[in-house]
N, CA, C and O atoms as a GROMACS GRO file, in nm:
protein
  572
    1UNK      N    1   2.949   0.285  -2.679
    1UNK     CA    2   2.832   0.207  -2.644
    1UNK      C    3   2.855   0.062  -2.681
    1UNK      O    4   2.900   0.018  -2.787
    2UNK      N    5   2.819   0.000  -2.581
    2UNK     CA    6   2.828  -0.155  -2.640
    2UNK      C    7   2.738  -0.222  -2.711
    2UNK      O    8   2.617  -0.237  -2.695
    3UNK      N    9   2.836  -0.271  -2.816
    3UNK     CA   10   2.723  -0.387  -2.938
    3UNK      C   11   2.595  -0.442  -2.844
    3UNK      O   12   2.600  -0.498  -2.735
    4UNK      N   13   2.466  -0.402  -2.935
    4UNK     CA   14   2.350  -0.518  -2.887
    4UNK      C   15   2.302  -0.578  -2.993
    4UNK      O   16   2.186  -0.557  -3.030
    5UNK      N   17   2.383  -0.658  -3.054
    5UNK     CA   18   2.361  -0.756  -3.132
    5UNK      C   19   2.396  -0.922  -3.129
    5UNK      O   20   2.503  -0.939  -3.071
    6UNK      N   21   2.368  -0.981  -3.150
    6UNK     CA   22   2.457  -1.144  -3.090
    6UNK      C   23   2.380  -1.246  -3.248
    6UNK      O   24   2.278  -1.244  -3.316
    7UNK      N   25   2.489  -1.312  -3.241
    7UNK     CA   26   2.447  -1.395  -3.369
    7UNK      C   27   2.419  -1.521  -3.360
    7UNK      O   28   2.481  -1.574  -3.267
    8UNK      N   29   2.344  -1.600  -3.423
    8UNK     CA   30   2.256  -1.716  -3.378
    8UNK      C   31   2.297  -1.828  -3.484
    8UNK      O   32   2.336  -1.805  -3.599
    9UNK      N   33   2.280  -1.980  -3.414
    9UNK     CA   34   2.326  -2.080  -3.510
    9UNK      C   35   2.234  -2.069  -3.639
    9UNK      O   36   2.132  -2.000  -3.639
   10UNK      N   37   2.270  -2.132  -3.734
   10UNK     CA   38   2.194  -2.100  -3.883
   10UNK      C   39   2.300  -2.248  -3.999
   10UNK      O   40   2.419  -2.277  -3.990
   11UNK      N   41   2.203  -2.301  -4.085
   11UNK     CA   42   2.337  -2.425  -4.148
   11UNK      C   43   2.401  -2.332  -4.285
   11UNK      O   44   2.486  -2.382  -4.359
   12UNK      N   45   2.355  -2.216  -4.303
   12UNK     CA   46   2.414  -2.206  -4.414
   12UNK      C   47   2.449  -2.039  -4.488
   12UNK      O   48   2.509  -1.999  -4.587
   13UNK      N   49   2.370  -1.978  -4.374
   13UNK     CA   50   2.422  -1.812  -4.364
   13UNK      C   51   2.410  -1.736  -4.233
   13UNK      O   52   2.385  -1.801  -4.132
   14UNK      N   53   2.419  -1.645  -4.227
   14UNK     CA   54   2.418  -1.606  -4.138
   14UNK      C   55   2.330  -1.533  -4.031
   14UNK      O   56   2.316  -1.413  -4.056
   15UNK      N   57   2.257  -1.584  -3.902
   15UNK     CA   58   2.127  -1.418  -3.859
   15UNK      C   59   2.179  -1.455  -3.748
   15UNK      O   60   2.239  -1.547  -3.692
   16UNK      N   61   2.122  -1.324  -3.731
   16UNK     CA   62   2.148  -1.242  -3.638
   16UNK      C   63   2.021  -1.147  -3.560
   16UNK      O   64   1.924  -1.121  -3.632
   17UNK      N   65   2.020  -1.099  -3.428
   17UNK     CA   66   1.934  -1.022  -3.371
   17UNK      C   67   1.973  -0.922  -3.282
   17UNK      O   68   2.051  -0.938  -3.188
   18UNK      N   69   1.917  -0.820  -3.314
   18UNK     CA   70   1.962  -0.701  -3.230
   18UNK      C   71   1.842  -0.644  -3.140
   18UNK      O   72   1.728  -0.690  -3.147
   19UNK      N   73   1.883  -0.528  -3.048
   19UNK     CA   74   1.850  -0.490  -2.988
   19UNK      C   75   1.866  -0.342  -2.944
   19UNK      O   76   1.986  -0.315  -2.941
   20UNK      N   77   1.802  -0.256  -2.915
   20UNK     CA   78   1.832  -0.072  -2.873
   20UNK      C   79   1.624  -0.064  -2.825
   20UNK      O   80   1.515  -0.120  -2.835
   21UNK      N   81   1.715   0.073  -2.763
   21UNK     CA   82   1.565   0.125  -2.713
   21UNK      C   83   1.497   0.237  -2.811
   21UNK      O   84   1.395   0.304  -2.791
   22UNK      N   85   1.590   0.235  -2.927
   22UNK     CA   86   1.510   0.294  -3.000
   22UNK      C   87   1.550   0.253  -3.137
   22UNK      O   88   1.644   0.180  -3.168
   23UNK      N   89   1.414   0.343  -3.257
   23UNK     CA   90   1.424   0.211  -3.377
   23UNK      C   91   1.580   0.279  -3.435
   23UNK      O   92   1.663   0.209  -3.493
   24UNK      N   93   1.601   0.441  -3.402
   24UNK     CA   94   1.758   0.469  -3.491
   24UNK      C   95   1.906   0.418  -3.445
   24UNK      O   96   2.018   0.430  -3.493
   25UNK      N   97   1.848   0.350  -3.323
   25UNK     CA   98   1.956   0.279  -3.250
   25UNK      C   99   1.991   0.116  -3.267
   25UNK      O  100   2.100   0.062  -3.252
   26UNK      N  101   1.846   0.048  -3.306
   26UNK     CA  102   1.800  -0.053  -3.382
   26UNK      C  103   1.899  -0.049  -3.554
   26UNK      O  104   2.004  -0.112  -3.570
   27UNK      N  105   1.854   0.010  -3.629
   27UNK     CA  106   1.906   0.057  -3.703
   27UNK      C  107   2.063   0.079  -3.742
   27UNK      O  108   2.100   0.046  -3.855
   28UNK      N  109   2.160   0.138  -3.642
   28UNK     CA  110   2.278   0.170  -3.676
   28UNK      C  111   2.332  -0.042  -3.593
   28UNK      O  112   2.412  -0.116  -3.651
   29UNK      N  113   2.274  -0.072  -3.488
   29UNK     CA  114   2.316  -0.200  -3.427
   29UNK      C  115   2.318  -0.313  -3.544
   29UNK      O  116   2.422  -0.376  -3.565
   30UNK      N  117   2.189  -0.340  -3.628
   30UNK     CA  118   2.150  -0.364  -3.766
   30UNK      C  119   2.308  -0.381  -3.824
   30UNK      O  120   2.383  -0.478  -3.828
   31UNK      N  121   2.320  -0.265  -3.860
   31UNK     CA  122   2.448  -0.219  -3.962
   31UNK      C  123   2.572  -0.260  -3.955
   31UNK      O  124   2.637  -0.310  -4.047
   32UNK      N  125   2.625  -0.225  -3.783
   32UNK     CA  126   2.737  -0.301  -3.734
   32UNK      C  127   2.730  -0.435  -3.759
   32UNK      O  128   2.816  -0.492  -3.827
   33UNK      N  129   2.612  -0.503  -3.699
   33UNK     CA  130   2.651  -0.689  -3.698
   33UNK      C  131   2.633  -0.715  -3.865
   33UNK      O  132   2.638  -0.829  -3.911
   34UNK      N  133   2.616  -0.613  -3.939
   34UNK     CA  134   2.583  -0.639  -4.096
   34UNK      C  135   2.756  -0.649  -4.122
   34UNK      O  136   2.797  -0.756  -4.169
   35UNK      N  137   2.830  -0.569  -4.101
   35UNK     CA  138   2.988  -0.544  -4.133
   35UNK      C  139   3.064  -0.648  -4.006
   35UNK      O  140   3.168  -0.704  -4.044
   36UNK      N  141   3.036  -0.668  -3.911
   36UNK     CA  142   3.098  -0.779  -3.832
   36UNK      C  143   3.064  -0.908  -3.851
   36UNK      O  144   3.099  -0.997  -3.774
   37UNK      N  145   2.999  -0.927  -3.949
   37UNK     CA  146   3.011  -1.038  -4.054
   37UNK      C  147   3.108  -1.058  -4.136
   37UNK      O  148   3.152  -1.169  -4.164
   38UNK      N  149   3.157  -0.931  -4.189
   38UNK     CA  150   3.239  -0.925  -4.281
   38UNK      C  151   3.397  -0.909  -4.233
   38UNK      O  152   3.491  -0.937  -4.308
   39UNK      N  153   3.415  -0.856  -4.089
   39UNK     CA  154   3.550  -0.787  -4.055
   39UNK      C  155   3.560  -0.745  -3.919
   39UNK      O  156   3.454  -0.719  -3.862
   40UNK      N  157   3.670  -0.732  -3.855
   40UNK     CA  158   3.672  -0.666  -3.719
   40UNK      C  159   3.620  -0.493  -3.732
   40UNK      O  160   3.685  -0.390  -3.756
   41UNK      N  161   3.524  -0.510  -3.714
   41UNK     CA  162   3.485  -0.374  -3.687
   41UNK      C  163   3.612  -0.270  -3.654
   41UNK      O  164   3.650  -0.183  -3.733
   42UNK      N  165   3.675  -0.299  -3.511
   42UNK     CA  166   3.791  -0.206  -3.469
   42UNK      C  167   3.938  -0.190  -3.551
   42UNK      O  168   4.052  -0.151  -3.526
   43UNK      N  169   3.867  -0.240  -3.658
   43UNK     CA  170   4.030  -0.209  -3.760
   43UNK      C  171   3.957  -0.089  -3.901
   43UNK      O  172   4.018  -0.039  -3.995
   44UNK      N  173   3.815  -0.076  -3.866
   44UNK     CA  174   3.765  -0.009  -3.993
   44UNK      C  175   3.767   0.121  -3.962
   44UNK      O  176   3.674   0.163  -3.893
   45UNK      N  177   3.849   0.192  -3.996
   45UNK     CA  178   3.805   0.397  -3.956
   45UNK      C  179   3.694   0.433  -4.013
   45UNK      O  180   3.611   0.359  -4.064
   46UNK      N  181   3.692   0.582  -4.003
   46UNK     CA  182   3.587   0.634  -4.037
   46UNK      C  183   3.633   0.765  -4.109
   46UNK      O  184   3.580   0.876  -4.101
   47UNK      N  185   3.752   0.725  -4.187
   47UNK     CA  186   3.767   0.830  -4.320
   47UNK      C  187   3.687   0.898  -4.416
   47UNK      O  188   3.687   1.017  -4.445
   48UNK      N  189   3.598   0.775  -4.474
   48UNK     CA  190   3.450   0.830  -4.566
   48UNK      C  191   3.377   0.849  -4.519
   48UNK      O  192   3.376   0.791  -4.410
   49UNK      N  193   3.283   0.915  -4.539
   49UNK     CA  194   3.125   0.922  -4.533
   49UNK      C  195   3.021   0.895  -4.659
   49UNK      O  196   3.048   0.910  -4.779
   50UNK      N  197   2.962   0.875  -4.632
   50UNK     CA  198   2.818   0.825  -4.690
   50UNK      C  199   2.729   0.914  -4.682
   50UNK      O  200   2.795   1.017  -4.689
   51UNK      N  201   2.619   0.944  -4.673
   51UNK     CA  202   2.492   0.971  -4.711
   51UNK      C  203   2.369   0.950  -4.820
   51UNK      O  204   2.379   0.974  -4.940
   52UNK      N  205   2.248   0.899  -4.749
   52UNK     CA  206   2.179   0.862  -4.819
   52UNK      C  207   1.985   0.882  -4.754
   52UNK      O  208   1.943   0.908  -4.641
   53UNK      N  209   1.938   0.864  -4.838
   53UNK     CA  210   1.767   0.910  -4.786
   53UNK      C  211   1.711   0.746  -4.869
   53UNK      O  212   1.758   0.694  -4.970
   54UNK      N  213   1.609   0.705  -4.789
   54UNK     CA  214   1.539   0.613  -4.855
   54UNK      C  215   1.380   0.617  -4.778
   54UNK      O  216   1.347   0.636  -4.661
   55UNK      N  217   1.321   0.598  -4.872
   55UNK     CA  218   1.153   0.606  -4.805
   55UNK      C  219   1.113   0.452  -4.845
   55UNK      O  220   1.139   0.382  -4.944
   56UNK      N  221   1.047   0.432  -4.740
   56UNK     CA  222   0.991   0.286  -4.727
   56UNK      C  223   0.812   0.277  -4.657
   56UNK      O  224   0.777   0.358  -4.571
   57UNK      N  225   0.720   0.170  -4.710
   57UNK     CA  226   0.551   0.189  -4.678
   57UNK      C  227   0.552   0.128  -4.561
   57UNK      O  228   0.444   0.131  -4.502
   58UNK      N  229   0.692   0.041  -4.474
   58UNK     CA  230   0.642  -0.046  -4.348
   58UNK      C  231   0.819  -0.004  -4.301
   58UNK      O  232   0.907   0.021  -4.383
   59UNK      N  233   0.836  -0.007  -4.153
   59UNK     CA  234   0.947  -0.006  -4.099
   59UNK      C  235   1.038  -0.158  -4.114
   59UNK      O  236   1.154  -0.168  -4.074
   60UNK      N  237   0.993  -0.226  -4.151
   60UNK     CA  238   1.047  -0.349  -4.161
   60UNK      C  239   1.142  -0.340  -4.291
   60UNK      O  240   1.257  -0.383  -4.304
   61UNK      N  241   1.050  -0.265  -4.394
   61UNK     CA  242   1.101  -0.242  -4.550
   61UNK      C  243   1.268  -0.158  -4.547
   61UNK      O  244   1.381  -0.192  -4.581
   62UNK      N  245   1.212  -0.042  -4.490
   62UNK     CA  246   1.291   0.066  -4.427
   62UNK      C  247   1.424  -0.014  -4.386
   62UNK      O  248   1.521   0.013  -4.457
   63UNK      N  249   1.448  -0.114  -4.279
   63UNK     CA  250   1.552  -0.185  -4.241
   63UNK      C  251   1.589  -0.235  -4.381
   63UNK      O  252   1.673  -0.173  -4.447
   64UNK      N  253   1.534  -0.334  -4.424
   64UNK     CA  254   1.578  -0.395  -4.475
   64UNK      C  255   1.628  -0.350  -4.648
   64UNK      O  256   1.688  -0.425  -4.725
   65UNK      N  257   1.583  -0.206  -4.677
   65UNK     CA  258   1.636  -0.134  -4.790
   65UNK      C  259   1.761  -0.053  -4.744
   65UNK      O  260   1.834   0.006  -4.824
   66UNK      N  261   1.784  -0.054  -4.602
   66UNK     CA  262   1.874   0.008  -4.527
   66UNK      C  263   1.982  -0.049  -4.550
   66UNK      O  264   2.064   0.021  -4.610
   67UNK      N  265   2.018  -0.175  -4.520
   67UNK     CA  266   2.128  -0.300  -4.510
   67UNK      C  267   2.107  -0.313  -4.663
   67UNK      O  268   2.221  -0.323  -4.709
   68UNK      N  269   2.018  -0.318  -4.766
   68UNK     CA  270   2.071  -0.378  -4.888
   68UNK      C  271   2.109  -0.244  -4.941
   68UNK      O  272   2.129  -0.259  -5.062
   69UNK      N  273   2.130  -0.113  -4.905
   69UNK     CA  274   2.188   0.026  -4.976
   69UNK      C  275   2.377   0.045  -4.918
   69UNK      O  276   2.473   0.104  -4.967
   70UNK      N  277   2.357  -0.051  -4.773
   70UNK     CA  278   2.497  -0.060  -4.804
   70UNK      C  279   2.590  -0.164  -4.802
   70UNK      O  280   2.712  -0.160  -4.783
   71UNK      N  281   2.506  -0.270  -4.829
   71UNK     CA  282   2.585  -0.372  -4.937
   71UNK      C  283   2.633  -0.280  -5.029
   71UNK      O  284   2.748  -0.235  -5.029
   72UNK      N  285   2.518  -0.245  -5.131
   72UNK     CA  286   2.548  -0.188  -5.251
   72UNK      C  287   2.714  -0.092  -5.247
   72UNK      O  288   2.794  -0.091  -5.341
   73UNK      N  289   2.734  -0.013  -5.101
   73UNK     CA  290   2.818   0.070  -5.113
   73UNK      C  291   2.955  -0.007  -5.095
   73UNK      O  292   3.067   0.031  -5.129
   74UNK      N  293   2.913  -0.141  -5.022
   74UNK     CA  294   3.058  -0.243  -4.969
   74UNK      C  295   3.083  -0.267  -5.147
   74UNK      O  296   3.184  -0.236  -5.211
   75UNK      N  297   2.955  -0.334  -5.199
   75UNK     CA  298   3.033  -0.364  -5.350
   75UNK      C  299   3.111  -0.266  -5.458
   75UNK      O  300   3.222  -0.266  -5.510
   76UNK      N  301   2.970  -0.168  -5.463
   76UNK     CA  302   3.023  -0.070  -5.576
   76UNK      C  303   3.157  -0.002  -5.544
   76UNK      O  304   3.256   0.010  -5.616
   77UNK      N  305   3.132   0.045  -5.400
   77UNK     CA  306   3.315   0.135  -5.361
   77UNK      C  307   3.431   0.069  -5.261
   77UNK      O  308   3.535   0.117  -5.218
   78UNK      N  309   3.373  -0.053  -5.244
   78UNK     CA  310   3.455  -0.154  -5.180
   78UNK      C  311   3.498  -0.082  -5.086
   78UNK      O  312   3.611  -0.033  -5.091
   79UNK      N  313   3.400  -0.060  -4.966
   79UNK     CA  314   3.371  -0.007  -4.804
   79UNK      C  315   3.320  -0.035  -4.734
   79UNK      O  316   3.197  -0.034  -4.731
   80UNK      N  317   3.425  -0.085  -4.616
   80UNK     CA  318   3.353  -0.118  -4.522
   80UNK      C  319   3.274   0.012  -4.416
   80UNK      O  320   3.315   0.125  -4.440
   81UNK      N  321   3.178   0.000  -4.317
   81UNK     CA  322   3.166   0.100  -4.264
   81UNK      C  323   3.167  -0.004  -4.100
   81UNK      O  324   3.161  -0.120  -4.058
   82UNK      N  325   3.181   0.152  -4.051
   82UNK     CA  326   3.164   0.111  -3.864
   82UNK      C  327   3.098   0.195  -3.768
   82UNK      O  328   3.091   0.179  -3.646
   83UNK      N  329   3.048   0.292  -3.845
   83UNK     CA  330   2.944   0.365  -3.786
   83UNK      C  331   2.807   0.439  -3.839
   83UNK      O  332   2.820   0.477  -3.955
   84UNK      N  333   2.725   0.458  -3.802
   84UNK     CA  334   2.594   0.480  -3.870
   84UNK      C  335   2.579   0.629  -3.779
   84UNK      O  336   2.645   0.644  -3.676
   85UNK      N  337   2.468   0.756  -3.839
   85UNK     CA  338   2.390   0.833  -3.782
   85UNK      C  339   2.284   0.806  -3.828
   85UNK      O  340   2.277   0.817  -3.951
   86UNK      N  341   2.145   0.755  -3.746
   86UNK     CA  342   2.052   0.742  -3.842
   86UNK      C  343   1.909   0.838  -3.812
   86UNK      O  344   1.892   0.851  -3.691
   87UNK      N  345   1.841   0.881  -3.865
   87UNK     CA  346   1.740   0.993  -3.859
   87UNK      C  347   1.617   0.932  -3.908
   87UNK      O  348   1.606   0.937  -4.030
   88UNK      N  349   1.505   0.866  -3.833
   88UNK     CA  350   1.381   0.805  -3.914
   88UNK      C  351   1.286   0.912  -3.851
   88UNK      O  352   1.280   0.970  -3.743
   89UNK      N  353   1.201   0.912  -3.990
   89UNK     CA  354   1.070   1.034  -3.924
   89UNK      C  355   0.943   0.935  -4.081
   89UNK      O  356   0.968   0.868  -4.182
   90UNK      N  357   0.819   0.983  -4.013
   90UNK     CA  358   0.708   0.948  -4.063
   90UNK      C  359   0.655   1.039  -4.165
   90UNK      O  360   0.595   1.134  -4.114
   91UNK      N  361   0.658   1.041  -4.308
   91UNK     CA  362   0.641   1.126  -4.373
   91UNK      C  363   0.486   1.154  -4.365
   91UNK      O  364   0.424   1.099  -4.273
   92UNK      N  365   0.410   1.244  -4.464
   92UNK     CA  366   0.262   1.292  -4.446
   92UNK      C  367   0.165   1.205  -4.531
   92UNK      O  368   0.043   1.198  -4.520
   93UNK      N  369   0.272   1.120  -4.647
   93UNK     CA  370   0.204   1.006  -4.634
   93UNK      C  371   0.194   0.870  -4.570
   93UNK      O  372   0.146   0.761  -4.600
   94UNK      N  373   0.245   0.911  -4.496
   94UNK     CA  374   0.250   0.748  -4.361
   94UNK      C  375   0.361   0.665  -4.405
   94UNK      O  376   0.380   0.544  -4.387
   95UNK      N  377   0.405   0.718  -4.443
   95UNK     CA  378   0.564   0.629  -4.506
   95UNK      C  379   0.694   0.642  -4.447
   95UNK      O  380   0.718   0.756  -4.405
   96UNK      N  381   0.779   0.561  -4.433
   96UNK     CA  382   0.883   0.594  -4.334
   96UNK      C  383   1.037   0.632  -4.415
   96UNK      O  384   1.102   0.552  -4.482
   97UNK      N  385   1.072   0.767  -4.390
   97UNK     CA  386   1.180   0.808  -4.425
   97UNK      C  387   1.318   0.777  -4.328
   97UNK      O  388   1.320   0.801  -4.207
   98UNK      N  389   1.428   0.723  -4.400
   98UNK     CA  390   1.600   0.763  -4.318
   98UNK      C  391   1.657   0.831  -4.395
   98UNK      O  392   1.645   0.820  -4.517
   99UNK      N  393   1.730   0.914  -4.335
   99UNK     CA  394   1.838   0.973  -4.359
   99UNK      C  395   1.931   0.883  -4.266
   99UNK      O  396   1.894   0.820  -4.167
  100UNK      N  397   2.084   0.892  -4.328
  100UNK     CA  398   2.189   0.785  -4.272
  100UNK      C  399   2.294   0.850  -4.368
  100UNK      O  400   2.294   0.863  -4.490
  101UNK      N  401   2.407   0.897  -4.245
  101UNK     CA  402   2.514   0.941  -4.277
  101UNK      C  403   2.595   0.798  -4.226
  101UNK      O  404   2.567   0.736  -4.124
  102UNK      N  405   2.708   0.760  -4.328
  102UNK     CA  406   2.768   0.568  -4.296
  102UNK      C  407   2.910   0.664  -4.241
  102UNK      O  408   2.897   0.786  -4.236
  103UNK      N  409   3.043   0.601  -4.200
  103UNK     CA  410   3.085   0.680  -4.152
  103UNK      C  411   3.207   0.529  -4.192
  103UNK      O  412   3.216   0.449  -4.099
  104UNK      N  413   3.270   0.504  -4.288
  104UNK     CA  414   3.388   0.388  -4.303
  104UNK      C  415   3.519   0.472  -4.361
  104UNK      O  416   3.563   0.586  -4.352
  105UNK      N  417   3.563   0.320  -4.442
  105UNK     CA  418   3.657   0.317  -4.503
  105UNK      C  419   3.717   0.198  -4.636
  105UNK      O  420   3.710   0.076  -4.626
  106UNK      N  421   3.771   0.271  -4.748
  106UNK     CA  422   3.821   0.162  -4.824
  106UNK      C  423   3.826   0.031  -4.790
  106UNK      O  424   3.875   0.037  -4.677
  107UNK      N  425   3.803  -0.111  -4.819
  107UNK     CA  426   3.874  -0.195  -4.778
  107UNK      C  427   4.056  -0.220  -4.779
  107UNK      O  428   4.130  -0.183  -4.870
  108UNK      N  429   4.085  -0.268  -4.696
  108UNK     CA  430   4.241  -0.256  -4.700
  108UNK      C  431   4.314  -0.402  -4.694
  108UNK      O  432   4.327  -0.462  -4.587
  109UNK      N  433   4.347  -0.441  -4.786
  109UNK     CA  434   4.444  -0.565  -4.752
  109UNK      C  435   4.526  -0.571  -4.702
  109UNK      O  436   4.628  -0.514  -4.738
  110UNK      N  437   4.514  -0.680  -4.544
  110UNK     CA  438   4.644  -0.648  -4.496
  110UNK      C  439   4.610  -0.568  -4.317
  110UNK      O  440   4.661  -0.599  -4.209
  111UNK      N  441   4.512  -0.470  -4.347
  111UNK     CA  442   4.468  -0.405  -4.218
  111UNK      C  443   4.327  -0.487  -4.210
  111UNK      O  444   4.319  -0.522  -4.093
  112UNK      N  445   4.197  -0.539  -4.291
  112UNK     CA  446   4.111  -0.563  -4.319
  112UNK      C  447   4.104  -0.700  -4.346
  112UNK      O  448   4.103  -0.753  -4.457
  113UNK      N  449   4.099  -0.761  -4.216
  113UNK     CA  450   4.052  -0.975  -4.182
  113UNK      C  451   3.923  -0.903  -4.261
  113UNK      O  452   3.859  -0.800  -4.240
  114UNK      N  453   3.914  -1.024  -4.380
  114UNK     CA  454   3.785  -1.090  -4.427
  114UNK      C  455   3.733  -1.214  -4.412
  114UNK      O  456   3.781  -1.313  -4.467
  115UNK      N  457   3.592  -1.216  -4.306
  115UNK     CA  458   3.572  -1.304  -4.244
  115UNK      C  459   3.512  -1.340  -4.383
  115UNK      O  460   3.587  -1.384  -4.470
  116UNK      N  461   3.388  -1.324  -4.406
  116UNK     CA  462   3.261  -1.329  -4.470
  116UNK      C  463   3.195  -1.207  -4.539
  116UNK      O  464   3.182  -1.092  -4.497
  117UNK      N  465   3.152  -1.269  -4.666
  117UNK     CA  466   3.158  -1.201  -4.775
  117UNK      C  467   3.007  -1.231  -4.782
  117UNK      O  468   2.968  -1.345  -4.806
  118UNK      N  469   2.892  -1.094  -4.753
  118UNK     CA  470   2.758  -1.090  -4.707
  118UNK      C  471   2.698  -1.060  -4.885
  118UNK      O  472   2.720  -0.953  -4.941
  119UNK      N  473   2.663  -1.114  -4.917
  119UNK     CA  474   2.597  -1.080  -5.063
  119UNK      C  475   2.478  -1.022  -5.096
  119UNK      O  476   2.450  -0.951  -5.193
  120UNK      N  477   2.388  -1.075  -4.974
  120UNK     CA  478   2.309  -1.003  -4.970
  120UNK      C  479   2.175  -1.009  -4.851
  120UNK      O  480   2.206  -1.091  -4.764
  121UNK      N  481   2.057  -0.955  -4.828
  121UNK     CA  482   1.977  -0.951  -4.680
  121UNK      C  483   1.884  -1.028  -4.752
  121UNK      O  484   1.878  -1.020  -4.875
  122UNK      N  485   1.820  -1.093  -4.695
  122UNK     CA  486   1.702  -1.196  -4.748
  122UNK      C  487   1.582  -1.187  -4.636
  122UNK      O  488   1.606  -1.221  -4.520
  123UNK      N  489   1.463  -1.144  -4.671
  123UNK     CA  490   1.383  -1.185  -4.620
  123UNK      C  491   1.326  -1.267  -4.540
  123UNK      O  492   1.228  -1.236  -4.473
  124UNK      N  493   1.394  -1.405  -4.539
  124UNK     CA  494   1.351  -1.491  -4.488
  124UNK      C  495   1.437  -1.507  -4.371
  124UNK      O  496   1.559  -1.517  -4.360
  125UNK      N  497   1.287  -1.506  -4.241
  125UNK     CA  498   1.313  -1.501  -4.087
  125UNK      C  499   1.330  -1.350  -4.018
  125UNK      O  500   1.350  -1.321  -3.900
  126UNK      N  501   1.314  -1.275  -4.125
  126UNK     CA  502   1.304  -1.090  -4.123
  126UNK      C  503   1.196  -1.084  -4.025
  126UNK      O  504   1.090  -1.146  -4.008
  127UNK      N  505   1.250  -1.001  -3.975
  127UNK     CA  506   1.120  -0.901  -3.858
  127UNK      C  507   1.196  -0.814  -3.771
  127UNK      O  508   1.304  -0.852  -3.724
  128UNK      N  509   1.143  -0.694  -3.745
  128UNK     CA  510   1.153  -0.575  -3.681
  128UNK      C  511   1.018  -0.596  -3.598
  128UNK      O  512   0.917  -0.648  -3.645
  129UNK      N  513   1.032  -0.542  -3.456
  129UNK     CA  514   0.911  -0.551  -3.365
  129UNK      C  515   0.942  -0.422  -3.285
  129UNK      O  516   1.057  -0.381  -3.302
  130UNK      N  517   0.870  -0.357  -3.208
  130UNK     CA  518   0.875  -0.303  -3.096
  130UNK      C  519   0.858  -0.387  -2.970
  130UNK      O  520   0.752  -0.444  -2.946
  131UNK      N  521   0.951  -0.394  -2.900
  131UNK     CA  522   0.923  -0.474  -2.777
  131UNK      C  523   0.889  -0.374  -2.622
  131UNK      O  524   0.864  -0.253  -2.622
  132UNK      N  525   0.894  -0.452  -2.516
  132UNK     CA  526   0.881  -0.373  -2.384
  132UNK      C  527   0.997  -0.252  -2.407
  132UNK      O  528   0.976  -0.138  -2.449
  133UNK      N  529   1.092  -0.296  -2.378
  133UNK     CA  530   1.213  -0.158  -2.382
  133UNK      C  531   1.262  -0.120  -2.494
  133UNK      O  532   1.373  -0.069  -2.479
  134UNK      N  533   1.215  -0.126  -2.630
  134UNK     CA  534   1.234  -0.106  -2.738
  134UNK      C  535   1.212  -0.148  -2.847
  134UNK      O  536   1.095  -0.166  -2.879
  135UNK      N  537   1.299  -0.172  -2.924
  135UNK     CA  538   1.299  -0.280  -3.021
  135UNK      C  539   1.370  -0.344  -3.075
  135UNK      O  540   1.483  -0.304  -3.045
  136UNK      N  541   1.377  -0.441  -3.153
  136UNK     CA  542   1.421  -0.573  -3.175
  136UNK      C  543   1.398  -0.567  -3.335
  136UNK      O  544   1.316  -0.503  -3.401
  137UNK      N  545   1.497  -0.656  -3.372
  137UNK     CA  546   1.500  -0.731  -3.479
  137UNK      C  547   1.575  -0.855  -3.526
  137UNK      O  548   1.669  -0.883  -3.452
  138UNK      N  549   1.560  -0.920  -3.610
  138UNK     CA  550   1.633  -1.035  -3.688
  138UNK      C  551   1.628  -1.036  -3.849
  138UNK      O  552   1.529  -1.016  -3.919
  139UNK      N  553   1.793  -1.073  -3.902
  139UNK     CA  554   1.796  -1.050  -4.027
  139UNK      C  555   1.870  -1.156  -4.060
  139UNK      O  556   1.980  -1.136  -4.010
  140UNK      N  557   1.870  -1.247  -4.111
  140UNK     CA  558   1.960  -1.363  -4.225
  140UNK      C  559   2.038  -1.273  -4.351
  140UNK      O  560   1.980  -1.203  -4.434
  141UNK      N  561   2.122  -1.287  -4.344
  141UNK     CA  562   2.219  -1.259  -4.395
  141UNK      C  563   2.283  -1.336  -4.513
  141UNK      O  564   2.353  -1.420  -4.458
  142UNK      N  565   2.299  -1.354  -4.691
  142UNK     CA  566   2.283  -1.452  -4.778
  142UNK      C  567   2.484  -1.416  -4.760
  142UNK      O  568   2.546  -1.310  -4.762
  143UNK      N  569   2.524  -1.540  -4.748
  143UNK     CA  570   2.697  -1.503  -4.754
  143UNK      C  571   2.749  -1.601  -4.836
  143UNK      O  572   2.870  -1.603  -4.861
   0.00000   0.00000   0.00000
C-alpha cells in the first residue's frame, strides 16, 4: 500500500500529515512517517515484534500515546519499526483502547541511514479529525 503521509515545511522540527480511510490505517500511516523521519523505511525488517495495549479518554490522546510508546521502544531497545497492526475499539467506559503489534528491527550501523533523531511528539499543532473519506491527522515531531 502506498504511504499517505507527506511532510510539511516547519523552522525547527518536524510535521507532518497523514491520511487513510480509516482511524487503524490513520494510525499505522502515523507510525511510518514517525520512523521515516528517522531512516529509510525499506532497509528496516521486520525481525521483532512488539506488542502493546494503551487506553486513552479522546482519540487524539490515543495517537498521540501511540507515537510516544514507540519512541520509548526506538530508545529503550534501540528499534526501528516499519510496520504496525493496529486494533482500536471503544471500551464500556467510552474510552478508546489499541492494541498494536510493531513489527521492526535492531538499529544497524551501516544498513540503517540516520536521518533524524525524533525525541519526542509534542502537542503543539496536534489534531486527529475525521474527514469526508476518512481521516486525517497532523503531528510535530520534537527532533
Amino acid at each position: 500500500m502506498k504511504n499517505q503521509y507527506t511532510f510539511l515545511d516547519h523552522t525547527a522540527d518536524v510535521l507532518f500529515q497523514a491520511t487513510a480511510k480509516t482511524i487503524e490505517e490513520l494510525f499505522r500511516q502515523a507510525g511510518l512517517a514517525t520512523f521515516a523521519t528517522m531512516t529509510d523505511l525499506e532497509t528496516v525488517g521486520t525481525t521483532e515484534k512488539r506488542k502493546f495495549t494503551i487506553t486513552a479518554n479522546t482519540i487524539e490522546y490515543l495517537l498521540f500515546d501511540f507515537l510516544d510508546e514507540l519512541l520509548m521502544f526506538k530508545d529503550s531497545e534501540i528499534l526501528f519499526f516499519s510496520d504496525f497492526k493496529i486494533n482500536i475499539q471503544k471500551t464500556e467506559e467510552e474510552k478508546f483502547q489499541l492494541n498494536a503489534v510493531c513489527f521492526g528491527e535492531p538499529v544497524t550501523e551501516g544498513k540503517h541511514d540516520r536521518k533524524l533523531d525524533v525525541k519526542a511528539i509534542t502537542l503543539h499543532l496536534f489534531e486527529v479529525k475525521e474527514v469526508k473519506d476518512g481521516w486525517s491527522c497532523q503531528v510535530l515531531l520534537d527532533i
